[in-house]
C-alpha positions as semicolon CSV with decimal commas, in nm:
position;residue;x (nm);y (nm);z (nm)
1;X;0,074;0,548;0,528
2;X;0,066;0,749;0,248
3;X;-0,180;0,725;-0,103
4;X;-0,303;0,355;0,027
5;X;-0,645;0,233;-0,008
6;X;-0,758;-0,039;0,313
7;X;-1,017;-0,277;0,285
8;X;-1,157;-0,461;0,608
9;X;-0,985;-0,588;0,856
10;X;-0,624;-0,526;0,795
11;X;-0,344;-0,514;1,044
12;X;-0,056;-0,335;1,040
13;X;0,170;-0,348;1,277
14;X;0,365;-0,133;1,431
15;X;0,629;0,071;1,208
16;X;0,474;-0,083;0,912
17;X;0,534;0,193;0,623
18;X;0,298;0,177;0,302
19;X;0,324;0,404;-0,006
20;X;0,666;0,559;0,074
21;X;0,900;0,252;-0,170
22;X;0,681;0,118;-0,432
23;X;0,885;-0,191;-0,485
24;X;0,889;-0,266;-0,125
25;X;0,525;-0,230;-0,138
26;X;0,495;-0,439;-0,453
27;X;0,718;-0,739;-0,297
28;X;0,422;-0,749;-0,033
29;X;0,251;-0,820;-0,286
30;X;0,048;-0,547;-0,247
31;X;-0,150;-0,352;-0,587
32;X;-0,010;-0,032;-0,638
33;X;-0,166;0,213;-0,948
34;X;0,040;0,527;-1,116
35;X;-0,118;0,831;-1,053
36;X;-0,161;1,024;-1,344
37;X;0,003;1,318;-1,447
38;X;0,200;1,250;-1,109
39;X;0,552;1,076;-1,025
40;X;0,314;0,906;-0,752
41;X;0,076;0,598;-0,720
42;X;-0,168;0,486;-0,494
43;X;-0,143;0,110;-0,306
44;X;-0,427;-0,074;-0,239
45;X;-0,420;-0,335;0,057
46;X;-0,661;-0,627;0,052
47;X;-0,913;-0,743;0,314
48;X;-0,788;-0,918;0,576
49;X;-0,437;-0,866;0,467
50;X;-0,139;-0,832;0,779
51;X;0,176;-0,660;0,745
């Protein structure tokens, strides 16, 4: 995990990778925010979300 926000409740399992490929994270439909002044974002992961 890298730059990712996790509500409640989330599973990941194991090997998941969030915050490294922004599309891949985006297909997931996961939220993911530029980070200003940065070639980075953040990715938000909702409650009770698995991956």
């Amino acid at each position: 995990m890298r730059n990712a926000i996790l509500d409640r409740n989330v599973t990941l399992r194991e090997g998941t990778t969030i915050g490294y490929d922004r599309e891949k994270d985006q297909s997931r439909g996961l939220k993911t925010v530029s980070i200003p002044g940065r070639d980075d974002y953040v990715v938000a992961v909702g409650r009770g979300t698995v991956l």
